[in-house]
N, C-alpha and C positions, 0 to 999 in steps of 0.2 A: 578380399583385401589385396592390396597393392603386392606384385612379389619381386623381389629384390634378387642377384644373383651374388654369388660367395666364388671367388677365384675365377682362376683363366677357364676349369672345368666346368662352369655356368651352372653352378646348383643352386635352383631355386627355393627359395625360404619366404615366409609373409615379411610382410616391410617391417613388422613389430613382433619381435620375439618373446620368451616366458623363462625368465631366468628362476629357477625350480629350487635355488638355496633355501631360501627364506621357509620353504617348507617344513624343515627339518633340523635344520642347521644356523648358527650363528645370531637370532635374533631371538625374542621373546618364545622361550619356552612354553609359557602358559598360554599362549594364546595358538597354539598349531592342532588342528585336526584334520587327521589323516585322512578319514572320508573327505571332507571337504574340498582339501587339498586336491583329493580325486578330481572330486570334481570342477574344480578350478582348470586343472591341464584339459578337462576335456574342454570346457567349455573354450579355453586357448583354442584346440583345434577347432571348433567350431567356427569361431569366428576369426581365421585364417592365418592366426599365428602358429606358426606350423614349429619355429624352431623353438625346443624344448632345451634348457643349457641346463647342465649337471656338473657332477661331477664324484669321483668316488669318494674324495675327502670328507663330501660334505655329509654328515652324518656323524663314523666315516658309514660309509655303503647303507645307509638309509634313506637317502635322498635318489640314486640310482632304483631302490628297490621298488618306491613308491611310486617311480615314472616308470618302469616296468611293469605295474599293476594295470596301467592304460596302452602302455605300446600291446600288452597279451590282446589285445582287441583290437589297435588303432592304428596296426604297425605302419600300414600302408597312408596315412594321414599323416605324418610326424616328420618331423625332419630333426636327427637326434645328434645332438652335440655334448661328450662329456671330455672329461679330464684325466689325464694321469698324474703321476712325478713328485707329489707330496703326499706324508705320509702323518697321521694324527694320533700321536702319543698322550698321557694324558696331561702334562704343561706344556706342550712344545710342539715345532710342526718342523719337520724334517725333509730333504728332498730326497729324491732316491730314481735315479738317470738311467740306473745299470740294464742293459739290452732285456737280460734274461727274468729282468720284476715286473721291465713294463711289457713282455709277451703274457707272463702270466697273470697281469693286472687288466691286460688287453680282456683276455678268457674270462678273469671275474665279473668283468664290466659286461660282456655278454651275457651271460647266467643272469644277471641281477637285474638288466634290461629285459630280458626274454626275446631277443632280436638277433639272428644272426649276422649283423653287420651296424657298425657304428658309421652314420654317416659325416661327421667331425668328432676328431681325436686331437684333444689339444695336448700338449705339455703344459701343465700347470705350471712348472719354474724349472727352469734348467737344474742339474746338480751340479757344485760347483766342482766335485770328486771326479766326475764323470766329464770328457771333453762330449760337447754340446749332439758336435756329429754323432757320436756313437750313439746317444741315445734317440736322434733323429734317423739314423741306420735302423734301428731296430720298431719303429716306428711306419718308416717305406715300407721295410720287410709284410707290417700286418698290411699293407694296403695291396702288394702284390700277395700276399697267401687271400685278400678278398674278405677281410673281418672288417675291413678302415676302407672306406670310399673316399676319404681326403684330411689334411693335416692341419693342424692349425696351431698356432705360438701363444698362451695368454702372456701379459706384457709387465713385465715387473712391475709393482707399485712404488710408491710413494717412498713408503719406507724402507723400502726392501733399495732402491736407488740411494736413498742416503747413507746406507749401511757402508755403500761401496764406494761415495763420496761422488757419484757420478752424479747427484742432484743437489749439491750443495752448494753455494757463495753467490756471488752475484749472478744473474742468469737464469739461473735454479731450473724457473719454469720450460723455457726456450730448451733445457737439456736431459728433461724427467727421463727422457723415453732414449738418450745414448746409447744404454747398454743393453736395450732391449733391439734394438737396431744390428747394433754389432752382431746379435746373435742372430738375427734374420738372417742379415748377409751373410753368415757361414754358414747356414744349414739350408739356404736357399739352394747352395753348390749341391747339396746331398740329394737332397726331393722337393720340390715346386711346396711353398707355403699358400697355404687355400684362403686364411683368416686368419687375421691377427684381434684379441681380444684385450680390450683395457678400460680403463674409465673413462668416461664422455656426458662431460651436462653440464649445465649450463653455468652449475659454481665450479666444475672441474674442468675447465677447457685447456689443458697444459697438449694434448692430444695434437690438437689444431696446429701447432706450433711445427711438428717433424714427422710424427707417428702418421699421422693421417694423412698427408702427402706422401710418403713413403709406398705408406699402400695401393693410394691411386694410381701412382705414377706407375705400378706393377701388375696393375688389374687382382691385385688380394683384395678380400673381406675384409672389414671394418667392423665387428661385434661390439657395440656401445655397451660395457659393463656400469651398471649404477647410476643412468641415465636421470633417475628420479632423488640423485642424491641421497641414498639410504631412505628415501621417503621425508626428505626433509621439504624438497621439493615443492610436494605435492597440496603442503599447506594444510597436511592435518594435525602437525605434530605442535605440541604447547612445551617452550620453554620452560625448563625447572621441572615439567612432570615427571623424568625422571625415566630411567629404563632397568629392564632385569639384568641382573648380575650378568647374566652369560652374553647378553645383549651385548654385539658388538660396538655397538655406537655410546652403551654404558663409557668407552675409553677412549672415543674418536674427539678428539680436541675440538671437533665442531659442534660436538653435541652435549657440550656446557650450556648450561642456563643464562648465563653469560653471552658463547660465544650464538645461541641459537637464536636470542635478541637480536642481538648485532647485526645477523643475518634476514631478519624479517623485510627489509627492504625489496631481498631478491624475490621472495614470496612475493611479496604487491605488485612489484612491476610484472609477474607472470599474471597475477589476478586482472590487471589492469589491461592486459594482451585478450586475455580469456573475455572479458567482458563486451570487447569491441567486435569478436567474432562470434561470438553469441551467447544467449541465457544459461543455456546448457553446456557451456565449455567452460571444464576447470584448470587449475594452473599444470597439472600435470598432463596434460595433453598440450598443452601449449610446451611445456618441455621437453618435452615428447618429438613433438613437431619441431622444434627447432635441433635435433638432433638429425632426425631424418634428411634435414633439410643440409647438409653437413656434405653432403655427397650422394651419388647412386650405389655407392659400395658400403654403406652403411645402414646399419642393423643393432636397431636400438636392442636392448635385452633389458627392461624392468623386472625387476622379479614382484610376482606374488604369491599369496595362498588360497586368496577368497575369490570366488568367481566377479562379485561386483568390479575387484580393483581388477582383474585380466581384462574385463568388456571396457573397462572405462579405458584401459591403457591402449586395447585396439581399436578404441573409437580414436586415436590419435591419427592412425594411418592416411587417414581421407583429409585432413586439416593440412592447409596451404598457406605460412604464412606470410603477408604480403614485404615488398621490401622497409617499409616502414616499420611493422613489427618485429621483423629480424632487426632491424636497427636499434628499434627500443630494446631489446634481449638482450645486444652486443655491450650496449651501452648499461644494463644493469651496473651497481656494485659488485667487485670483484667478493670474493667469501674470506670471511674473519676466520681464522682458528687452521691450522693446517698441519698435519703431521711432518714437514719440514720444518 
C-alpha cells in the first residue's frame, strides 16, 4: 500500500488506516466478535494499513485491550494511535486535561496496548477546567520521558461547536472547525502538533473549508475520521431498518428513515463513479478514494470489525480518481439531516 507521512517528523503510515471503535464500542452490540475483530486488525496490517486509531474511552479500555492482543505479536508492523482527555461515566462523558491523569492515563494506555511507546497521542477534547497548554505540557512531557513518539489534536465536533456557539447562524459550515483552530495555535506555541483528527467524506466536507488548509499550510497530518459516514456511505444500509439502542446513529439526525431516504441520491452517484471504474469497485472505496485524494497529508481512518470490510477499504488505496469523477463527487447532493 501507498504510505502517507503524518507531521514535520515524517512518520509513515499506509494511505488507508483502521479506525478500531466500532469494535467494541458505540455501535451494534450484537453484532462484535472479539476473535474476529482479531482478526480483522491483522488482516489491517496485512494489507498495509498500518495505522491502528483507538482510544481509552472507547469501551472504556476495551477497545485498547483488544488492539493490544495483536500489537503482543505485531508490535513492529503497527503504527499505533490512541486518545486521551475523555472520561465515560454511565450517562455522561466528561473531559479531564489535568497534567497528572493524563501521565497516568499515558501508563494505562501502555499496559492495555502491551507496547512500550504510543506512536500518536491525541487529546481527545480539551478540558475546558484546564487551560489547553497545561494539558499539552504534560503531554510533551511523555514524548521527552520516550512513552509518545508524537502529538496529535482530535477536532471538536459538530455538536460539541454548537454548544459554544462557535457553529451556529449563517456560515455555520465555513466555521465548524474555529475553535478547534484556536486551540491549535496555542498549543502549537508549547510542542509541534503531528496530526490533527476530524470528520472527512464526502456528506461531511465542512473540513475542506479551514481545517484542512490549516494543516497543509504546516505540514501536520490530516486523519479522516468517519470517511464512510458511519457506513451510510457505503450503500449497505436500508432506511427504516432501524439500529440498536446503544447504536450510535440510533440518535444521529441522519440516520432517520426519513433522513436516510433523502440521502440515497449521495449513495448513487458513488455507485455510479464505482461502476465506470470497474465491476469490482463499490461506493465505499470510491469514497474512500475521494478522501485520499483531499491532499498528501491525508489519512482516511474507516473503522471496521470484519476482515471483508478492512480488504475492501484497503483496496481503496490504489484507485485514482479521474478529474471528471472528482467532479461528479463534488457535485453530489449536499446531506439532509445534521446535528446543527
Amino acid at each position: 500500500m501507498e504510505r502517507r507521512t503524518i507531521g514535520a517528523t515524517a512518520l509513515e503510515v499506509g494511505a488507508v488506516g483502521l479506525g478500531c471503535m466500532p469494535m467494541t464500542w458505540a455501535y451494534s452490540a450484537s453484532r462484535r466478535r472479539g476473535d474476529e475483530s482479531v482478526r480483522a486488525v491483522h488482516r489491517a496490517l496485512d494489507e498495509g494499513s498500518t495505522l491502528l486509531d483507538t482510544a481509552d474511552m472507547y469501551g472504556p479500555f476495551t477497545n485498547e485491550l483488544l488492539v493490544g492482543r495483536v500489537l503482543r505479536e505485531r508490535r513492529r508492523d503497527a503504527f499505533v494511535s490512541t486518545k486521551v482527555g475523555l472520561l465515560v461515566g454511565d450517562q455522561h462523558i466528561v473531559a479531564n486535561g489535568r497534567p497528572g491523569y493524563v501521565k497516568r492515563a499515558c501508563d494505562a494506555s501502555l499496559r492495555r496496548l502491551q507496547t512500550d511507546v504510543i506512536d500518536l497521542y491525541q487529546l481527545h477534547r480539551a478540558d475546558p477546567e484546564v487551560p489547553v497548554e497545561e494539558t499539552w505540557g504534560a503531554l510533551a512531557e511523555l514524548v521527552q520521558a520516550g512513552k509518545v513518539r508524537a502529538l496529535g489534536l482530535s477536532a471538536m465536533g459538530a455538536r460539541a461547536e454548537r454548544r459554544t456557539g462557535t457553529g451556529a447562524g449563517a456560515g455555520a459550515g465555513a466555521r465548524l472547525h474555529d475553535a478547534t483552530i484556536r486551540q491549535l495555535e496555542r498549543v502549537q506555541q508549547v510542542f509541534p502538533v503531528s496530526a490533527v483528527q476530524a470528520e472527512l467524506s464526502v456528506w461531511s466536507r465542512e473540513a475542506l473549508d479551514t481545517l484542512l488548509p490549516w494543516c497543509a499550510a504546516r505540514g501536520v497530518g490530516f486523519l479522516a475520521a468517519m470517511p464512510l459516514g458511519n457506513g451510510f456511505l457505503t450503500g449497505t444500509l436500508t432506511p427504516g431498518e432501524g439500529f440498536e439502542r446503544e447504536d450510535i446513529r440510533a440518535r444521529h439526525p441522519r440516520f432517520t428513515a426519513e433522513m436516510m431516504a433523502a440521502n440515497q441520491p449521495i449513495v448513487a452517484g458513488l455507485r455510479r463513479v464505482a461502476g465506470r471504474i470497474g465491476p469490482d469497485v463499490v461506493p465505499a472505496q470510491v469514497a474512500l478514494a475521494w478522501v485520499l485524494a483531499q491532499g498528501r497529508h491525508v489519512v482516511p481512518v474507516p473503522g471496521a470489525k470484519h476482515e471483508r470490510w478492512v480488504a475492501q477499504n484497503a483496496g481503496a488505496a490504489p484507485l485514482r480518481l479521474s478529474a471528471a469523477d472528482l467532479a461528479e463527487v463534488a457535485a453530489l447532493p449536499r446531506a439532509q439531516g445534521s446535528w446543527d
